[in-house]
C-alpha positions as MATLAB code, in Angstrom:
seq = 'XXXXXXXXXXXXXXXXXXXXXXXXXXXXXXXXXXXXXXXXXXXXXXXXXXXXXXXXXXXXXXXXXXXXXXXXXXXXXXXXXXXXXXXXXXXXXXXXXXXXXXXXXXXXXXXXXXXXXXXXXXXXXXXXXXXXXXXXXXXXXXXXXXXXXXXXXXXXXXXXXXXXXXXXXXXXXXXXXXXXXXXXXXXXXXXXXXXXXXXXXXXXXXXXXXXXXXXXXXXXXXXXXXXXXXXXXXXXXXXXXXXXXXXXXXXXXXXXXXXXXXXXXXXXXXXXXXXXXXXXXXXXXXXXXXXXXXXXXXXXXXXXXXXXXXXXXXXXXXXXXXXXXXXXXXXXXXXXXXXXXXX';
ca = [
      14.713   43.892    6.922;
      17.578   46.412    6.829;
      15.338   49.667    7.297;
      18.687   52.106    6.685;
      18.669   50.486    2.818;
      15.397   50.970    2.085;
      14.411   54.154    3.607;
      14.883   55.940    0.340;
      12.958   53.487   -1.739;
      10.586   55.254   -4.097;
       7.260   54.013   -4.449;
       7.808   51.972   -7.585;
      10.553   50.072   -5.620;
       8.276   49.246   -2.604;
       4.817   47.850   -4.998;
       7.795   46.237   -7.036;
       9.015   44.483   -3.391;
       5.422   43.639   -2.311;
       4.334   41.887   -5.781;
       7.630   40.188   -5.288;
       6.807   39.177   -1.801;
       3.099   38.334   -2.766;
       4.287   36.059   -5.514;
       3.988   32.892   -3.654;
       0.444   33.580   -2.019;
      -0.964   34.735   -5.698;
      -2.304   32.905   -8.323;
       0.027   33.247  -11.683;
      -2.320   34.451  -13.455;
      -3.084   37.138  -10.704;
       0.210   37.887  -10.116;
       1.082   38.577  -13.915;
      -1.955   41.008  -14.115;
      -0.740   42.689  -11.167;
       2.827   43.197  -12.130;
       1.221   44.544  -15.744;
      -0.849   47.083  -14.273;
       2.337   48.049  -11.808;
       4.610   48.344  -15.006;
       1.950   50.068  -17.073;
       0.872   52.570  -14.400;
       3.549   53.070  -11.389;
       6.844   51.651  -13.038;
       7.709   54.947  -14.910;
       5.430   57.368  -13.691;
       6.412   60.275  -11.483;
       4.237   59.002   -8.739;
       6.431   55.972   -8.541;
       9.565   58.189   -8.810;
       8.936   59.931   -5.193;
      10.153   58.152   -2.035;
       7.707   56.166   -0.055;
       8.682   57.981    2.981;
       7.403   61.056    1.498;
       4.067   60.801    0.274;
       1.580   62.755    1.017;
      -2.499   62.104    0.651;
      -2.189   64.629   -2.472;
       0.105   63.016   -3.875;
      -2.102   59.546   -4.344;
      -5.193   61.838   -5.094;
      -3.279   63.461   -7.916;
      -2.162   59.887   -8.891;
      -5.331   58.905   -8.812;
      -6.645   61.915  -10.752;
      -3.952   61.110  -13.922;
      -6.252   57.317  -14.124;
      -9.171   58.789  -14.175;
      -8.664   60.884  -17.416;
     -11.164   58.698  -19.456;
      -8.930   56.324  -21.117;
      -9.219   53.373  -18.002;
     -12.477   51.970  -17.005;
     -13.344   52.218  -13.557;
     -12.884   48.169  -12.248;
      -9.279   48.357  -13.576;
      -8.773   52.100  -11.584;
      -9.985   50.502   -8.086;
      -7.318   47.487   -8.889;
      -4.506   49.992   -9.502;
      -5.316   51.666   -6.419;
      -5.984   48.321   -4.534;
      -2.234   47.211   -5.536;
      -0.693   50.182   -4.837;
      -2.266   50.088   -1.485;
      -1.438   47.025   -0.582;
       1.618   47.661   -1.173;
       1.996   51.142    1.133;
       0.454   48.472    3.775;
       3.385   46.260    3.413;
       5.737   48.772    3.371;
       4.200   50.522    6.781;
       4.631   46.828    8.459;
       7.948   46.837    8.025;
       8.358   50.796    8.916;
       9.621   51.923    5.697;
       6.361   54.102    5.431;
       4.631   55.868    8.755;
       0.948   55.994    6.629;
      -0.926   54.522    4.257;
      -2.821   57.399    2.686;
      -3.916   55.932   -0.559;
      -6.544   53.995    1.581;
      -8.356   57.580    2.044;
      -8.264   58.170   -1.918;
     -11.719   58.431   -3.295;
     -12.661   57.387   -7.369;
     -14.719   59.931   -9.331;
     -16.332   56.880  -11.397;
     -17.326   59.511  -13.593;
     -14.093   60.263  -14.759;
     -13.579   56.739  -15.779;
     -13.508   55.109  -19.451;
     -17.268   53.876  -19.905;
     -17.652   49.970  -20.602;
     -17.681   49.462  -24.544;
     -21.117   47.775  -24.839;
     -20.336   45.066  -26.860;
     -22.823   42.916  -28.943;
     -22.758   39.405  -27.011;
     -24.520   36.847  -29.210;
     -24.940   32.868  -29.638;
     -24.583   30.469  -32.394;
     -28.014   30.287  -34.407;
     -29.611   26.615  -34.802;
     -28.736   27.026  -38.419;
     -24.976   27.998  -37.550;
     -24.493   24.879  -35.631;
     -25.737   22.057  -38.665;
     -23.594   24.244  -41.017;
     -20.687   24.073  -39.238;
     -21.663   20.322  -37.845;
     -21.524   19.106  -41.770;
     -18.944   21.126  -42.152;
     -16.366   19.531  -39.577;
     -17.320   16.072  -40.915;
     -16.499   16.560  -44.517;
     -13.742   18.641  -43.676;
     -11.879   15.789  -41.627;
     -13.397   12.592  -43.465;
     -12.176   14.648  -47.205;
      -9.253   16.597  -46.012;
      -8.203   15.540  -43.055;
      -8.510   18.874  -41.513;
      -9.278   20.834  -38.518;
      -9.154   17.734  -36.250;
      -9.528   19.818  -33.173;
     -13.057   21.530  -34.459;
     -15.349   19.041  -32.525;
     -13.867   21.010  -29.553;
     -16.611   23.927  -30.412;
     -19.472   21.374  -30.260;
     -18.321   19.830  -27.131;
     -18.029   23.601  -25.585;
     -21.897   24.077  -27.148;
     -23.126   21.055  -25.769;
     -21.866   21.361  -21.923;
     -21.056   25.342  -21.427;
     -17.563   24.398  -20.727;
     -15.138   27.595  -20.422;
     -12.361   27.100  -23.049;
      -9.508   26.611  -20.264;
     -11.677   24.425  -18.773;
     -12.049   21.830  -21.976;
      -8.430   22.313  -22.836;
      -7.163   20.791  -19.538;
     -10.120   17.887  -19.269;
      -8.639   14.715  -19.725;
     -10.040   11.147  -20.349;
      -9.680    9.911  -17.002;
     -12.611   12.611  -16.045;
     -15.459   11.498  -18.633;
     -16.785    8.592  -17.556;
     -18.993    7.462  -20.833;
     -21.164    4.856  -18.308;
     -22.251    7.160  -16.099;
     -22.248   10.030  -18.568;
     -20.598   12.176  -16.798;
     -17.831   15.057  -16.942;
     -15.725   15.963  -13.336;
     -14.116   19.524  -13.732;
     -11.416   19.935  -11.538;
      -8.273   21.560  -13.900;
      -8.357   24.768  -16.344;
      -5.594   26.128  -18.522;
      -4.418   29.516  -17.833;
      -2.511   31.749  -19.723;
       0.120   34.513  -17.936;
       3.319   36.795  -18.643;
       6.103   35.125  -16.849;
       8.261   38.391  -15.923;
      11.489   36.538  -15.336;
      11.925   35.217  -18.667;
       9.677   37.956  -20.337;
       7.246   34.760  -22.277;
       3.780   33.688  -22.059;
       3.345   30.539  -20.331;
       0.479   28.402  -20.917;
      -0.265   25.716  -17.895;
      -2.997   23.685  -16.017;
      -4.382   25.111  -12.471;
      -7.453   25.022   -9.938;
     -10.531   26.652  -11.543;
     -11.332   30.257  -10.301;
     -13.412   29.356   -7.491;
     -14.694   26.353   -5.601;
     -18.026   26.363   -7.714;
     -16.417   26.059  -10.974;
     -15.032   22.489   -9.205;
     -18.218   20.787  -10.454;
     -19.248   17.324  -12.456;
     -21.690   18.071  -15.430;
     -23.588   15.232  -17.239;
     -22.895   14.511  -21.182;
     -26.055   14.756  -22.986;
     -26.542   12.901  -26.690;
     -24.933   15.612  -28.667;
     -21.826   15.971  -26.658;
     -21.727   12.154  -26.168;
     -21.525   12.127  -29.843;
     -19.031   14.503  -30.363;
     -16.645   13.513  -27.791;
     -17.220    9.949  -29.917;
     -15.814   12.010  -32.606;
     -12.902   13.672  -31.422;
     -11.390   10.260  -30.181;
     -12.132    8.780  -33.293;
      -9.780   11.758  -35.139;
      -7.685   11.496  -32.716;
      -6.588    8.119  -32.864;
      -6.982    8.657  -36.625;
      -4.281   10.676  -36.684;
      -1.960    8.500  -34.254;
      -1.917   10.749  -31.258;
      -1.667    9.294  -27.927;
      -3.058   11.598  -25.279;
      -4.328   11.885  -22.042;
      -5.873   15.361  -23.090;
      -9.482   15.233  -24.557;
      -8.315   17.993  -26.727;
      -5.175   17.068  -27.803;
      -2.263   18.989  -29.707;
      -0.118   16.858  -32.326;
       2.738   16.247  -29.628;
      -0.167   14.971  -27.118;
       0.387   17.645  -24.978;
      -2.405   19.944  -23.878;
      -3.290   22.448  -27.032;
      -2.812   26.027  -26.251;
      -5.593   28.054  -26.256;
      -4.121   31.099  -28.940;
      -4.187   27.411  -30.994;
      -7.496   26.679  -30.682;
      -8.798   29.806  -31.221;
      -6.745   29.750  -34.372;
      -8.711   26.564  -35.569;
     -11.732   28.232  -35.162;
     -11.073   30.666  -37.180;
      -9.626   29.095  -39.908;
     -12.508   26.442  -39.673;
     -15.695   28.619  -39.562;
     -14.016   30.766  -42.483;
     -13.251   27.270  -44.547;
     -17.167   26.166  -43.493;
     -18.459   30.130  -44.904;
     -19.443   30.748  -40.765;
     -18.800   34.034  -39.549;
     -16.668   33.193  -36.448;
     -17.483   34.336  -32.642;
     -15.326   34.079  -29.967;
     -15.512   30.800  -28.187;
     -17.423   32.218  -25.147;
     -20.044   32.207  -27.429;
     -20.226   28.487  -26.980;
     -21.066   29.092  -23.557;
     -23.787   31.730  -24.026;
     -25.199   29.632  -26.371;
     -25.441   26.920  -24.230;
     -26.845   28.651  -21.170;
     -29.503   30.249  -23.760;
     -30.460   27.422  -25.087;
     -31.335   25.327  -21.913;
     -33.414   28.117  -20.241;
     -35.223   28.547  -24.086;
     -36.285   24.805  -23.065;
     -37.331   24.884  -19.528;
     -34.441   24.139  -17.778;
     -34.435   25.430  -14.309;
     -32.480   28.845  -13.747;
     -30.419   26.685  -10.766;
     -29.486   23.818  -12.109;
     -27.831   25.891  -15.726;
     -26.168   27.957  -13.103;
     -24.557   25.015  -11.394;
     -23.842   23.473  -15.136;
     -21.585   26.775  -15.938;
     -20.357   26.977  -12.875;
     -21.594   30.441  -11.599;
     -21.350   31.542   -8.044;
     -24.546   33.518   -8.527;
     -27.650   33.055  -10.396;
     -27.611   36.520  -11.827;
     -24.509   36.085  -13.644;
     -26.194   33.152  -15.607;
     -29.094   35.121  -16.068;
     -28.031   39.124  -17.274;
     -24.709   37.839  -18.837;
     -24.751   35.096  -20.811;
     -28.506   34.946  -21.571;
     -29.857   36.010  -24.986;
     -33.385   35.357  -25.857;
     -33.456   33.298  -29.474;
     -37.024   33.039  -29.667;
     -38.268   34.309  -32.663;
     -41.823   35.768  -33.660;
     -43.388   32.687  -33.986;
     -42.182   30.918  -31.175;
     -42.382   33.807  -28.826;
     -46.555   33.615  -30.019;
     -47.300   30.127  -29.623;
     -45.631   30.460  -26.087;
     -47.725   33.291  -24.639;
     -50.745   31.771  -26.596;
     -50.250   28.537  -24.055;
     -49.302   30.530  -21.136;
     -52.883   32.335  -21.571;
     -54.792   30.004  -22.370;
     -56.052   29.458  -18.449;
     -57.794   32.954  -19.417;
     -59.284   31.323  -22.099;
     -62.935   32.723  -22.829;
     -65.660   32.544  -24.976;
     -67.049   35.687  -26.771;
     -70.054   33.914  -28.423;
     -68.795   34.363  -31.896;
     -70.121   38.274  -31.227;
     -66.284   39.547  -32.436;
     -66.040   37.654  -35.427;
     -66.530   40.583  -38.136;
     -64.112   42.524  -36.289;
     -61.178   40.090  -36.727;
     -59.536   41.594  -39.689;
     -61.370   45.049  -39.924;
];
C-alpha cells in the first residue's frame, strides 16, 4: 500500500476501504448492512470528514455521543461502533493510523432508542380452517393465489420464509417423509449497481443446516402445491415456484399473502407468524422443548422458548390441564364441604 496517498484519508475513506476489502470474507447480506449503516452514519457526517491520522479518543466519544441521542436502539449503536472499529484496526495494520481509540469508547445504553415492544402473535385454530377453505375455493373457482399453500407449509414445519423459498424437490423425500434444509433466500442492496438482489445462500448458522420430518398436514399441502403447480404448466425445481419457474421472491410472496388473507376476510400477519405458530403449537401438545428447538433451527433453547412462544390455551383448556396435573393431590373431604360449594 502506497502510505504517502493515503495518509490524508479521512475516516469515511478508510471504513469505505475496509468494507471494500472485507467484501470477499462477508456474507452479502452482511456486507450490504454494513455499507448501509457506513452510508447512513459515517458517509456524510463530520466525524467521517476528519483525517484518520488525526483522531483523537474525543473525537469517537463525541461520535458516539451524536448515536446515542434516542433515535437508534442500542444493538444497532454497538454495530456502528464495531464497523467503524474494525475499520481504524485495518487502517493501523497498514500504518495509515498510529491508534485505534474507538476500541476505548464506552455506550451509555441509556441514551439509546428503547425496543418498540411489539405484539408477536400466532394464527388462531379458527384462522387456519378459514383460510384452509379459503385457498381451495379460491384456486379450484378462480384460479388464484396458487402460491398460498406456501403459508400452510410454513405452519406445518416452522420453516423461515427464505428457507421455503429456496427448498427444492430434490430435498423432500415423500417416502421417508422428510425435508433436508441446506439453502435460504436472502435479500441485499447491491451497492455497485444501486438494486436489490434476491439469491440463494448457506443458512445463518450450522444449526439451521437441519432435516425436519413432514407431518400429515404439511404432507398434504405440499400434495397441493404440486398439484397447482403443474395445473398451471410450470416446470420447476423450486417447491415454491414463480410463473417463470424461477425461485419466487420473497417481497412476492408476502404480496400473496396479503392479497389472499384480505380476499379470504383474514386479517394478515407477517409470515414469521407461521413460525411462532408452529413452535406454539407443538409445545401446547407435549412436544419436548429440544426437539421444537432443533425443528426451527435455534442455536439455543431460550430463543425457542421467550421468542416465539405464545401460550394459546384458553380458560377451559388451561383448567382441565391443572385439574390433571393435581389430581396426584387428589383427596377426599368426606362430603363435609359440600354446602359451601357455591355460597
Amino acid at each position: 500500500m502506497d502510505l504517502e496517498k493515503h495518509k490524508n484519508d479521512t475516516v469515511a475513506q478508510v471504513v469505505e476501504m475496509f468494507l471494500e476489502f472485507a467484501k470477499g470474507d462477508l456474507k452479502k447480506q452482511t456486507h450490504s448492512r454494513y455499507y448501509r449503516a457506513y452510508v447512513n452514519y459515517v458517509k456524510d457526517s463530520s466525524f467521517g470528514k476528519i483525517p484518520a491520522r488525526k483522531i483523537k479518543k474525543y473525537h469517537c466519544d463525541d461520535f458516539i455521543r451524536t448515536l446515542t441521542n434516542g433515535t437508534i436502539v442500542y444493538s444497532y449503536v454497538c454495530q456502528i461502533k464495531c464497523i467503524v472499529s474494525q475499520a481504524f484496526d485495518y487502517a493501523c495494520d497498514r500504518e495509515i493510523m498510529s491508534w485505534n481509540f474507538m476500541r476505548k469508547v464506552k455506550i451509555n445504553e441509556d441514551r439509546c432508542k428503547e425496543h418498540e415492544d411489539k405484539e408477536l402473535g400466532v394464527w388462531e385454530d379458527d384462522e387456519i380452517n378459514t383460510l384452509q377453505s379459503g385457498s381451495m375455493n379460491c384456486w379450484n373457482k378462480c384460479r388464484k393465489y396458487r402460491n398460498s399453500p406456501a403459508l400452510f407449509i410454513l405452519c406445518g414445519t416452522g420453516l423461515r420464509l427464505g428457507e421455503l423459498l429456496a427448498l427444492k424437490w430434490s430435498k423432500v423425500d415423500f417416502e421417508r417423509r422428510t425435508i433436508r434444509i441446506e439453502r435460504t433466500q436472502t435479500e441485499y442492496t447491491d451497492y455497485d449497481t444501486n438494486s436489490k438482489i434476491y439469491e440463494e445462500s448457506t443458512p445463518k448458522n450450522k444449526t439451521s443446516r437441519r432435516t425436519i420430518v413432514i407431518n400429515d398436514f404439511t404432507y398434504k399441502w405440499l400434495m397441493e402445491q404440486k398439484r397447482r403447480t403443474k395445473q398451471a404448466g410450470i416446470e420447476s425445481e423450486y417447491v415454491i415456484p414463480a410463473n417463470s419457474g424461477r425461485m419466487v421472491k420473497e417481497s412476492n410472496i408476502t404480496s400473496t399473502f396479503k392479497a389472499f388473507c384480505i380476499n379470504v376476510g383474514v386479517e394478515y400477519k407477517p409470515s414469521h407468524t407461521c413460525r411462532r405458530s408452529y413452535v406454539t403449537n407443538c409445545l401446547d401438545k407435549g412436544m419436548k422443548l429440544a426437539l421444537v428447538s432443533r425443528n426451527v433451527g435455534h442455536k439455543n433453547k431460550s430463543t425457542t422458548l421467550n421468542t416465539y412462544y405464545k401460550c394459546k390455551n384458553d380458560y377451559e383448556d388451561n383448567l382441565a390441564i391443572q385439574n390433571e396435573i393435581f389430581k396426584i393431590y387428589d383427596f377426599d373431604f368426606g362430603g363435609v364441604q359440600k354446602e359451601l360449594a357455591f355460597a
